[in-house]
NUTI-330552 format. One record per atom (N, C-alpha, C, CB): residue in three letters; y, z, x. Coordinates in steps of 0.001 Angstrom, whole numbers, padded with zeros to 6 digits, always signed. Atoms other than C-alpha are relative to their C-alpha. Glycine has a CB too. Example, Ala and Ser with C-alpha at 12.3 -4.5 7.8 and 13.67 -1.06 7.14 Angstrom:
2
ALA-001190+000000+000890ALA-004500+007800+012300ALA+001200+000000+000900ALA+000027+001246-000992SER-001190-000060-000820SER-001060+007140+013670SER+001090+000730-000770SER+000462-001415+000414
END
This chain:
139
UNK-000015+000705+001267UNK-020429-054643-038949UNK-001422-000367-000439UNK+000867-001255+000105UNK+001380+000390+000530UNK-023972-055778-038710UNK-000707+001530-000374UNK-000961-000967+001292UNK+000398-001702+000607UNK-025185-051953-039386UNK+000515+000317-001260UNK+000634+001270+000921UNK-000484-000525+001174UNK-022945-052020-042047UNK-000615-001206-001662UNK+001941+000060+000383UNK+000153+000937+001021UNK-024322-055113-043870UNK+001049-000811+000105UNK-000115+000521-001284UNK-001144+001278-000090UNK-021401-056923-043315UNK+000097-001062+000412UNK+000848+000118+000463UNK+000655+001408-001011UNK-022712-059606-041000UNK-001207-000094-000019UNK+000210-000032+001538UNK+001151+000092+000176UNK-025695-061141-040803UNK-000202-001379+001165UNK-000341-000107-001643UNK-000392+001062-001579UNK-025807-062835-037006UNK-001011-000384+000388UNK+000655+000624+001399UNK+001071+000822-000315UNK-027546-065299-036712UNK-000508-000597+001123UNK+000095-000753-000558UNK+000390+000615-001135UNK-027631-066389-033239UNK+001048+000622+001077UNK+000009-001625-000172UNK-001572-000007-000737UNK-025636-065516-029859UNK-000481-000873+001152UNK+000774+001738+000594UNK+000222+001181-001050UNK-025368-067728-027136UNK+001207+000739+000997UNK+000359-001937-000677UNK-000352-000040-001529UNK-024292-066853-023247UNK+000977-001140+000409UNK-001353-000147+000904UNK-000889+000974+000003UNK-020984-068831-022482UNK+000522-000252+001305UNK+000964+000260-000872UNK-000399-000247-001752UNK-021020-068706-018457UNK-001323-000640+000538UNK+000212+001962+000663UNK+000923+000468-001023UNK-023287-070371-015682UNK-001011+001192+000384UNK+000839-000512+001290UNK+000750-001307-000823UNK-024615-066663-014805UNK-001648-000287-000731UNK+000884+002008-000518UNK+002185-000098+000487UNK-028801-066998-014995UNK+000287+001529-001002UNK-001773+000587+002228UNK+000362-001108+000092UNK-028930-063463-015587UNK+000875+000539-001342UNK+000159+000668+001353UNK-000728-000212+001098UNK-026046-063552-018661UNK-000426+000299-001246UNK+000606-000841-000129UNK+000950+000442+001672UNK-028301-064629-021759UNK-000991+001742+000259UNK-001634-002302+000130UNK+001008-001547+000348UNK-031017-061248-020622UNK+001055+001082+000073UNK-001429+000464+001348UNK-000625-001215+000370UNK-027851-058940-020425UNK-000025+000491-001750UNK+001501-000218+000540UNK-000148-000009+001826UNK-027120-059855-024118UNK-002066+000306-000426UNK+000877-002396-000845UNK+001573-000662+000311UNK-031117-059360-024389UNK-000322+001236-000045UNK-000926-000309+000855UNK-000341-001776-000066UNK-030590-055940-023193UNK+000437+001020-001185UNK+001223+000204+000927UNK-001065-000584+000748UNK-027952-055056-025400UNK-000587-000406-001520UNK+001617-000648+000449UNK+000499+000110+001554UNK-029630-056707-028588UNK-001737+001091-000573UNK-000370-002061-000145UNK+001080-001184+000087UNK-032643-054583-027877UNK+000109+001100+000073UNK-000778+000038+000678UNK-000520-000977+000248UNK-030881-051490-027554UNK+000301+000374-001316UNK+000828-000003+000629UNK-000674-000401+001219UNK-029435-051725-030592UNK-000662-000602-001278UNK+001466-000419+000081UNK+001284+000452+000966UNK-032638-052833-032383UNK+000006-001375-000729UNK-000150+001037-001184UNK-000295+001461+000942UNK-031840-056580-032918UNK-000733-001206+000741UNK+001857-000454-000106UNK+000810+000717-000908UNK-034680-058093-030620UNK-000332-001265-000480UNK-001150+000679+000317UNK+000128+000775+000681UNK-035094-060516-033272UNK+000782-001311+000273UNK+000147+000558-000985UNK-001188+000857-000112UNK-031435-062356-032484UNK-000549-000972+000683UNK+001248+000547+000642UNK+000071+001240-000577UNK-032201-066060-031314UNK+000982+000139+001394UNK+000482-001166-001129UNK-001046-000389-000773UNK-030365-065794-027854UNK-000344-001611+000912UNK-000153+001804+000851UNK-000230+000978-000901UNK-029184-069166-026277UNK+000732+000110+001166UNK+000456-000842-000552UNK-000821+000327-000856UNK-027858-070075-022864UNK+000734-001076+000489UNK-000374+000264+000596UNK-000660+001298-000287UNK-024880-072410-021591UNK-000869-000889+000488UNK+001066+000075+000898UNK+000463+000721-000452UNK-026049-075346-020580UNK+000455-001152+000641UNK-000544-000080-000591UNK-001154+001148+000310UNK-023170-077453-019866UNK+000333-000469+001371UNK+001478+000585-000823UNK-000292+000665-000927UNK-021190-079235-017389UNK+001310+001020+000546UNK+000220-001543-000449UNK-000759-000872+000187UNK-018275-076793-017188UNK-000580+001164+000517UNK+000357+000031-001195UNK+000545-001105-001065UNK-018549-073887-014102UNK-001043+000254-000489UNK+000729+001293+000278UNK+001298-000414-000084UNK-021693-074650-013083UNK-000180+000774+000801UNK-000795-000781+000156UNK+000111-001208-001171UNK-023031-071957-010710UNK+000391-000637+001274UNK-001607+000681+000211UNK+000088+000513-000732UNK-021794-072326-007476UNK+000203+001589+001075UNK+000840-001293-000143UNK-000180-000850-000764UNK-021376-070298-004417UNK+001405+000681+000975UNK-000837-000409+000530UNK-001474-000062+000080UNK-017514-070414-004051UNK+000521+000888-000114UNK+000518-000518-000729UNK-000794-001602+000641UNK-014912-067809-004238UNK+001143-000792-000799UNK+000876+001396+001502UNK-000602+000357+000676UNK-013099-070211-006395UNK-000404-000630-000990UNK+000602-000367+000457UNK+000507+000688+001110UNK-013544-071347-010333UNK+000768-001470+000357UNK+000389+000796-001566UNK+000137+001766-000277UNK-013733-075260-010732UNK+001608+000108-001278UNK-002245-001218-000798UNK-001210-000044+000345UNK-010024-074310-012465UNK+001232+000537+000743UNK-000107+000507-000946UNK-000999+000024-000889UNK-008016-073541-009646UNK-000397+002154+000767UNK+001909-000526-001157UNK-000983-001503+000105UNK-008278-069209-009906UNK-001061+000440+001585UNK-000282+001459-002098UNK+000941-000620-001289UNK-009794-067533-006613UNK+000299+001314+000134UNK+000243-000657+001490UNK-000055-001377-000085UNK-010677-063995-005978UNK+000588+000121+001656UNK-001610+000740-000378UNK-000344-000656-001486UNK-008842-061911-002803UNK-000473+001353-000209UNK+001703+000009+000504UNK+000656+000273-001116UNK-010026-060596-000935UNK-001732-000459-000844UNK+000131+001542+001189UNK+000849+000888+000575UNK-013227-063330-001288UNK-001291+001327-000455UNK-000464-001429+001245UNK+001156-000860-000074UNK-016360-061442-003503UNK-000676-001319-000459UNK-000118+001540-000935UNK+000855+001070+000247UNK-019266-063039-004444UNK+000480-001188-001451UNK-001479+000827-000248UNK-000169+001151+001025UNK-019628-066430-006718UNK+000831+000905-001422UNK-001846-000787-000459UNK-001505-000552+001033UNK-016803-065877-009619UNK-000922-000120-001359UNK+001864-001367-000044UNK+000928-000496+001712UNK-019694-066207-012740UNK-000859+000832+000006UNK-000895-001028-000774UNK+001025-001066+000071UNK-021871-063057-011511UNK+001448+001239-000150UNK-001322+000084+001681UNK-000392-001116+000204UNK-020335-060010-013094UNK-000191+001148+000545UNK-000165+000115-000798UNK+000109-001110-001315UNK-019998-056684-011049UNK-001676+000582-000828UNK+001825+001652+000148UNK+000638-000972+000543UNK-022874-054671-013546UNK-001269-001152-001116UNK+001321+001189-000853UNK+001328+000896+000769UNK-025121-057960-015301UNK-001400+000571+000606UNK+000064-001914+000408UNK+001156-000177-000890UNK-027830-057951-012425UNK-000398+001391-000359UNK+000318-000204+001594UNK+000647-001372+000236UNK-028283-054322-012947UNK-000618+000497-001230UNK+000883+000889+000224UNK+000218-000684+001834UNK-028030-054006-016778UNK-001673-001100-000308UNK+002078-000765-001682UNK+001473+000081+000194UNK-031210-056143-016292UNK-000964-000001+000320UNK-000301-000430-000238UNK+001067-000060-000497UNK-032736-055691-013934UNK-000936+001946-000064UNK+000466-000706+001494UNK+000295-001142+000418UNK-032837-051661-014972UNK-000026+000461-001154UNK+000501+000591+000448UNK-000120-000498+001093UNK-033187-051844-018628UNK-001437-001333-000568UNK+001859+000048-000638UNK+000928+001760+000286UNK-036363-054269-020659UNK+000693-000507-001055UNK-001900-000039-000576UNK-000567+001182+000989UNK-035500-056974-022611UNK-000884-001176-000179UNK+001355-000605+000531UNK+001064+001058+000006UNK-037309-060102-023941UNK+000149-001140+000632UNK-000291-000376-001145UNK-000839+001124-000355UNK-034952-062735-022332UNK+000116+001179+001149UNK+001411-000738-001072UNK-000490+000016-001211UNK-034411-062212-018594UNK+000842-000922+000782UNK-000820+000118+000522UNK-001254+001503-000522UNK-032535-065501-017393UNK+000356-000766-001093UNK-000669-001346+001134UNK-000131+001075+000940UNK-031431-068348-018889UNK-000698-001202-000165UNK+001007-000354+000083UNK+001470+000980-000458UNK-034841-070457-017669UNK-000964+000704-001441UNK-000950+000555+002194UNK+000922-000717+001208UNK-036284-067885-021251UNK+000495-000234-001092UNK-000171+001470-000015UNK-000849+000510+001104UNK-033758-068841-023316UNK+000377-001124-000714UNK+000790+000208+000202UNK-000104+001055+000776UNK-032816-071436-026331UNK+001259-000685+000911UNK+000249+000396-001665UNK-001120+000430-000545UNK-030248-074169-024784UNK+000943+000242-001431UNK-000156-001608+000689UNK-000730-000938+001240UNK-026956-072727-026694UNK+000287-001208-000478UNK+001394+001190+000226UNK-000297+001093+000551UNK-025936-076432-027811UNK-001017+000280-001058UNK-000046-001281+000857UNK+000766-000104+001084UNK-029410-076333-029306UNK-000270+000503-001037UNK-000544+000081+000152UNK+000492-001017+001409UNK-029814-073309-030840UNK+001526-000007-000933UNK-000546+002102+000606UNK-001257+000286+001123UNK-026010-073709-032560UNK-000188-000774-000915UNK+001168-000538+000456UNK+000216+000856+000796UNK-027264-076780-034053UNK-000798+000221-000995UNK-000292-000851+000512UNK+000968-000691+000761UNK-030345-075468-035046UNK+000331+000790-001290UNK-000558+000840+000845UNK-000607-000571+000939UNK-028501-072355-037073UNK+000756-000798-000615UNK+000576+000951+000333UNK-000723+000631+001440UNK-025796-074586-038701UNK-000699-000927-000847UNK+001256-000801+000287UNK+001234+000732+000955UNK-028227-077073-039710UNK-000881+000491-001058UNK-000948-000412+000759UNK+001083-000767+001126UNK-029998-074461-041649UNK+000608+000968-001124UNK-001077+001020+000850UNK-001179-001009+000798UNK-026834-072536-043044UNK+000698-000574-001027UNK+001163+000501+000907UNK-001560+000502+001329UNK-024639-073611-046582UNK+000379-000388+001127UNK+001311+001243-001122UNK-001317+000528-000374UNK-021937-075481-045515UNK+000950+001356-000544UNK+000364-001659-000827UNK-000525-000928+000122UNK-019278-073140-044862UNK-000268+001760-000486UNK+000580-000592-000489UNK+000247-000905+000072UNK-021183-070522-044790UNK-000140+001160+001095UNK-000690-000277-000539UNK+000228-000334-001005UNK-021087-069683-041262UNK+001259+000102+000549UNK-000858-000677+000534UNK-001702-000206-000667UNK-017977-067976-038929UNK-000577+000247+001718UNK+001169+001912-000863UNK+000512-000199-001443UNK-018737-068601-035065UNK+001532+000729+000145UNK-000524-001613+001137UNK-000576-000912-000870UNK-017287-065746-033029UNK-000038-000147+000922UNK-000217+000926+000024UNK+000608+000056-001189UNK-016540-066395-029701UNK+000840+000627+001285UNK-000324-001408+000175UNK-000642-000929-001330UNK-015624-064041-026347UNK-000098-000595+000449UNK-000286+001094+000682UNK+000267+000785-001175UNK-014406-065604-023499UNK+000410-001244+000158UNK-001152-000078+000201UNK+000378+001338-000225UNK-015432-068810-022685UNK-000510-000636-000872UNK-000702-000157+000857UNK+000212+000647+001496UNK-015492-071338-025626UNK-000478-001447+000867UNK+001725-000108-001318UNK+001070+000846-000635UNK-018019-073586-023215UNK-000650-000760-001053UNK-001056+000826+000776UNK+000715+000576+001011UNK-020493-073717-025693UNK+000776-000862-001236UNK-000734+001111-000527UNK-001140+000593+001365UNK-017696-074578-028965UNK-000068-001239+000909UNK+001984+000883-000421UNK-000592+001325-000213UNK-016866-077398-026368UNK-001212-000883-000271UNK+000673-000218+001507UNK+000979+000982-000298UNK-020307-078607-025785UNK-000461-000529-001645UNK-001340+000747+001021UNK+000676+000235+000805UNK-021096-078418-029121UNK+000754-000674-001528UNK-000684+001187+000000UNK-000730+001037+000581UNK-018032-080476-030687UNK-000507-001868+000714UNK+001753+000553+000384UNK+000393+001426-001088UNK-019401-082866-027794UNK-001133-000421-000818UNK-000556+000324+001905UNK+001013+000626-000059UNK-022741-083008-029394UNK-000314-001073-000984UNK-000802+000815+000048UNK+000488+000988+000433UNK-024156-086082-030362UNK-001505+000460-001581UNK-000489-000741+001607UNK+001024-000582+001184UNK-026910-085925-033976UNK-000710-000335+000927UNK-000282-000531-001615UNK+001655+000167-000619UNK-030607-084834-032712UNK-000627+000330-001360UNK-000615+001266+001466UNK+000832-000574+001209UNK-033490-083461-034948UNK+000321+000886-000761UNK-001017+000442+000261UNK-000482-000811+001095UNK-031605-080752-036193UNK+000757-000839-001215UNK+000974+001055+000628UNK-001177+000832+001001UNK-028907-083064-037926UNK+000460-000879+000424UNK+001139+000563-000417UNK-000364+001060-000433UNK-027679-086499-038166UNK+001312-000058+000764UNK-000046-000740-000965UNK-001708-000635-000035UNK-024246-085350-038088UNK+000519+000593+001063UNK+000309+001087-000953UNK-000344-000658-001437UNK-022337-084732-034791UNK+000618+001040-000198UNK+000809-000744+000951UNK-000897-001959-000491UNK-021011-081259-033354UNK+001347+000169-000897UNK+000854+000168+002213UNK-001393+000303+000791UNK-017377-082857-034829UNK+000137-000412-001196UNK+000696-000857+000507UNK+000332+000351+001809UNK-018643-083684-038425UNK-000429+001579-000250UNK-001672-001456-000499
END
């Protein structure tokens, strides 16, 4: 859609504990010539990394593989492809940078899309007004 003019995406944000999540999407926005995209990472309280074979929601892998927020093919897609974002220690915090973009967008001019894990959406109904805007996450 964005090739087609149809979108005009303003930001994506990483919705998992994985370091290495936010430079996949780095990968993939530089592939496809969009190096430009603001790219935030979770930052939240909600599966933080741990070393467990079980999420902090009950589900557990059998037979046990590694920690349940590293994806079988992330680590690779960045550590064998460049990108400008490598972890999430390079990246905007995604609370922040959400605020940031709506703060700067019309009202109702903006449609968050979100795969997955709606982490960030939570954190960012949670958030309290900073410098972007007076106005909380839920206003």
């Amino acid at each position: 859609m964005a090739d087609r003019g149809e979108v005009n995406i303003l930001a994506m944000v990483h919705n998992s504990a994985s370091e290495l999540g936010v430079g996949a999407l780095s990968v993939l926005n530089r592939y496809y010539g969009r190096d430009d995209i603001p790219l935030g990472a979770y930052g939240g309280r909600v599966g933080l990394p741990n070393r467990e074979y079980q999420s902090p929601w009950g589900f557990s892998r059998f037979p046990p593989q590694p920690a349940w927020q590293v994806g079988p093919y992330v680590g690779d897609l960045v550590e064998r492809f460049p990108s400008r974002i490598r972890n999430a220690s390079q990246a905007y915090d995604a609370t922040a940078l959400l605020r940031l973009v709506l703060s700067s967008a019309a009202p109702g001019s903006v449609t968050i899309v979100s795969v997955g894990y709606a982490t960030n959406l939570l954190n960012l109904l949670e958030s309290a007004g900073d410098s972007f805007s007076r106005l909380t996450g839920g206003e």
